[in-house]
C-alpha positions in Angstrom: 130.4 81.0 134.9 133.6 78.9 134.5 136.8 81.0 133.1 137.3 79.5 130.0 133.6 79.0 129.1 133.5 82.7 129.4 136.5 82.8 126.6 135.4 80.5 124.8 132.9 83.1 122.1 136.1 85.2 122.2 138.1 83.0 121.0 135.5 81.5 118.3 135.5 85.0 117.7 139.1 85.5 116.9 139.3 82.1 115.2 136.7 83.0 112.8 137.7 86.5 111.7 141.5 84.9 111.1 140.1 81.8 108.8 137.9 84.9 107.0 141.0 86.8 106.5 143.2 84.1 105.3 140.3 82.9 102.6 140.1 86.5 101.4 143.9 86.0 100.3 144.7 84.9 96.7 146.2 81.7 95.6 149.4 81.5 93.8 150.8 79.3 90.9 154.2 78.4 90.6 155.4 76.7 87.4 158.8 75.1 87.2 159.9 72.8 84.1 161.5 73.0 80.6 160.8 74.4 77.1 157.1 72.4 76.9 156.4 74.1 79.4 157.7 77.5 79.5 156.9 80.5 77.9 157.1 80.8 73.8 157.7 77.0 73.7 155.3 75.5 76.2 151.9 75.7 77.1 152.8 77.6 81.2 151.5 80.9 79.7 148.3 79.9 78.3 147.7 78.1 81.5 148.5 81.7 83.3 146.1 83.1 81.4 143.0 80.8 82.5 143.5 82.0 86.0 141.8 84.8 87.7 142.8 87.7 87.5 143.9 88.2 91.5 145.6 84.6 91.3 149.1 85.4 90.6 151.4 82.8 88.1 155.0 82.8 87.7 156.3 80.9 85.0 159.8 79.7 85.9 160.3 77.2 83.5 163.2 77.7 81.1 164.1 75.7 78.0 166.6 73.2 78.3 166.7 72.3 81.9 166.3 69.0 84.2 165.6 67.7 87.1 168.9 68.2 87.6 170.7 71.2 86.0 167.2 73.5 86.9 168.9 73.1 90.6 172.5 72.8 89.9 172.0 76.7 88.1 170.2 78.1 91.2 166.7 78.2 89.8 164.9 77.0 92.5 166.1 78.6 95.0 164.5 81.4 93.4 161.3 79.3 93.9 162.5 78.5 97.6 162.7 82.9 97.9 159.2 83.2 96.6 157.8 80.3 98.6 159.5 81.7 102.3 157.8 85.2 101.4 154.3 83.8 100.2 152.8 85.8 103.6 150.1 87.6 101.4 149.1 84.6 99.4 146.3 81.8 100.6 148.1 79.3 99.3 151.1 78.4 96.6 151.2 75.9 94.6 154.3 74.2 92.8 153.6 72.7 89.1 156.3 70.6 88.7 157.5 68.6 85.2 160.9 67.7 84.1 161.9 64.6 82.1 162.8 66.1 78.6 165.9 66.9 79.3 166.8 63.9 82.3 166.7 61.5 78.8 170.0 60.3 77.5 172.7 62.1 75.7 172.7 65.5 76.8 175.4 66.3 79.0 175.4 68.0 82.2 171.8 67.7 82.2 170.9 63.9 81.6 169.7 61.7 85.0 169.5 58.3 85.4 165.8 57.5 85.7 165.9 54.8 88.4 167.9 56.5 90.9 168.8 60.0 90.2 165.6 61.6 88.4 163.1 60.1 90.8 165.7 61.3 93.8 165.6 64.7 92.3 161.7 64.9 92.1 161.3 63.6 95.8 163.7 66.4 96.9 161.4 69.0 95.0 158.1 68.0 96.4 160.3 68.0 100.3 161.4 71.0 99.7 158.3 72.6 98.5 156.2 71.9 101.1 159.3 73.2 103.8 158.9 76.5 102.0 155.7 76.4 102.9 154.1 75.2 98.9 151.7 72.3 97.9 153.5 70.3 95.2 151.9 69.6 91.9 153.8 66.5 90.1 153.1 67.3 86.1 154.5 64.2 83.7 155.8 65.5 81.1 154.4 66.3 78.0 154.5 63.8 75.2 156.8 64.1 72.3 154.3 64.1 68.9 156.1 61.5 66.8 154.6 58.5 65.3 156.1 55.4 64.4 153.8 54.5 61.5 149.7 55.3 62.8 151.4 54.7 66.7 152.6 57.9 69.1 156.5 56.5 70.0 156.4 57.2 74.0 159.9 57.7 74.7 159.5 59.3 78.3 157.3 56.5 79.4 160.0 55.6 82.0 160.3 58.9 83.4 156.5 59.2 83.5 156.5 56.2 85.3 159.0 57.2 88.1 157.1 60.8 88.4 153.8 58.7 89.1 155.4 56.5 91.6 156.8 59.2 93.3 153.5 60.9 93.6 152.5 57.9 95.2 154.9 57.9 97.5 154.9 61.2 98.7 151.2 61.4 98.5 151.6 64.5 96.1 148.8 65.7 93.9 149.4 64.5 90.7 148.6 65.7 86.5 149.4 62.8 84.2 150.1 65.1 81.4 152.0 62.1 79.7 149.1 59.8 79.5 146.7 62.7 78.5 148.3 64.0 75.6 149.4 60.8 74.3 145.9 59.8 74.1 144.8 63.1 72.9 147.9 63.3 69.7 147.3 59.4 68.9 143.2 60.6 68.4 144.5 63.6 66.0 146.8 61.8 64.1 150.2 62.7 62.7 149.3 65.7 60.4 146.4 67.2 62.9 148.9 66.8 65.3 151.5 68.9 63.2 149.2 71.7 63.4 150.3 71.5 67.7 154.2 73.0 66.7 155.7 76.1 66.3 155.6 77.2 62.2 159.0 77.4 59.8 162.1 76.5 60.2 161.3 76.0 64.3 158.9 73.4 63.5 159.4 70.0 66.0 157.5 67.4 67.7 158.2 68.4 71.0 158.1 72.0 71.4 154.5 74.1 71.2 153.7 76.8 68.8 150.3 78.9 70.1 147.6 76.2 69.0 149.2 73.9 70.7 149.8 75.6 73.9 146.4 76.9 74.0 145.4 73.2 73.8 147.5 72.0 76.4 146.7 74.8 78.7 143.2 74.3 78.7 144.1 70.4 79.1 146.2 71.2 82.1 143.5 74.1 83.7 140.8 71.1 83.3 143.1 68.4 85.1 144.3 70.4 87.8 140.6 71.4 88.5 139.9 67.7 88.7 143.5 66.2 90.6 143.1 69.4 92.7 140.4 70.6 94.6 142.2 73.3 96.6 143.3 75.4 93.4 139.6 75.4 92.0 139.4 79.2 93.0 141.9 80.1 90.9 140.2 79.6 87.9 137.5 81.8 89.0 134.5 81.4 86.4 137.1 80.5 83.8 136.4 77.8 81.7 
């Protein structure tokens, strides 16, 4: 018998116990984003907490930050650190939604939405998948204000430029934007009051826990839909 037909059930062999080994690994999510989506604020915990339990979920986002100034202040490279040492984990996936913060008047964070905020996002999903992550593109989520029985979408043009860069990169993609709009233009204004944190913290744009709870479970059942890969780390949750 021929050398390499003698190797060959080896190597099946080998191939097969490796692929069994890596599948036995757990998956990883990695949020990164502003205050809608990070903890107290945001709906990034609640989505944590649809996972399994062996699927591990850092929430990175922080309140405040851009496309932009979320880099500039060194945050992801912390994402970069966790993504080089992701040996243990299947696979790590990078939720990623900015926007808020890119809009107009708000110094040292604001980006210009034609050039410099869709720039920014490419570089994210390059970067990501260097380090070894799956990109997630996330548009952000819509601002609850109505303009008589209408939702006003003021980050339409930054939604827009986050879905053409998913198209261009060929990265998976939530459209958060679109889904939330439809879903706070069916509540209406005062149903949709009921989505933001209580007292004298009440806004339209932050999330108090109803509406994070609602948005997580909007997010868990999108990103079981957009992406087939993270389905395991839901487990049996629903």
């Amino acid at each position: 018998m021929p050398f390499r037909l003698r190797v060959l059930p080896f190597l099946l062999s080998f191939l097969a116990v490796n692929a069994g080994a890596a599948s036995d690994k757990p998956l990883r999510i990695i949020l990164v984003g502003d205050s809608t989506m990070a903890s107290s604020t945001g709906y990034g915990d609640a989505l944590c907490a649809r996972l399994s339990p062996d699927t591990a979920c850092h929430n990175l986002a922080r309140g405040g930050r851009s496309s932009g100034s979320f880099r500039a202040e060194g945050r992801w490279d912390e994402v970069q650190s966790l993504l080089r040492a992701g040996d243990k984990f299947r696979a790590s996936y990078v939720l990623i939604q900015f926007g808020h913060n890119d809009q107009p008047g708000k110094p040292g964070r604001s980006t210009d939405y034609v050039t410099e905020f869709p720039a920014n996002m490419r570089r994210y999903v390059a970067e990501a998948r260097a380090a070894g992550g799956i990109p997630v593109l996330v548009t952000p989520l819509t601002r609850r204000s109505f303009r008589g029985a209408w939702v006003h979408d003021d980050l339409a043009p930054w939604s827009d430029a986050v879905r053409q860069v998913a198209r261009d990169t060929k990265a998976a993609l939530v459209d958060l934007n679109a889904l939330s709009m439809a879903d706070v233009q069916a509540m209406g204004p005062q149903q949709a009051d009921t989505l933001a944190r209580a007292g004298a913290n009440f806004d339209h744009t932050h999330v108090g826990p109803a509406g994070a709870e609602r948005y997580g479970t909007m997010m868990a059942r999108e990103l079981r839909r957009q992406v087939p890969g993270m389905s395991a780390a839901f487990g049996s949750a629903q």
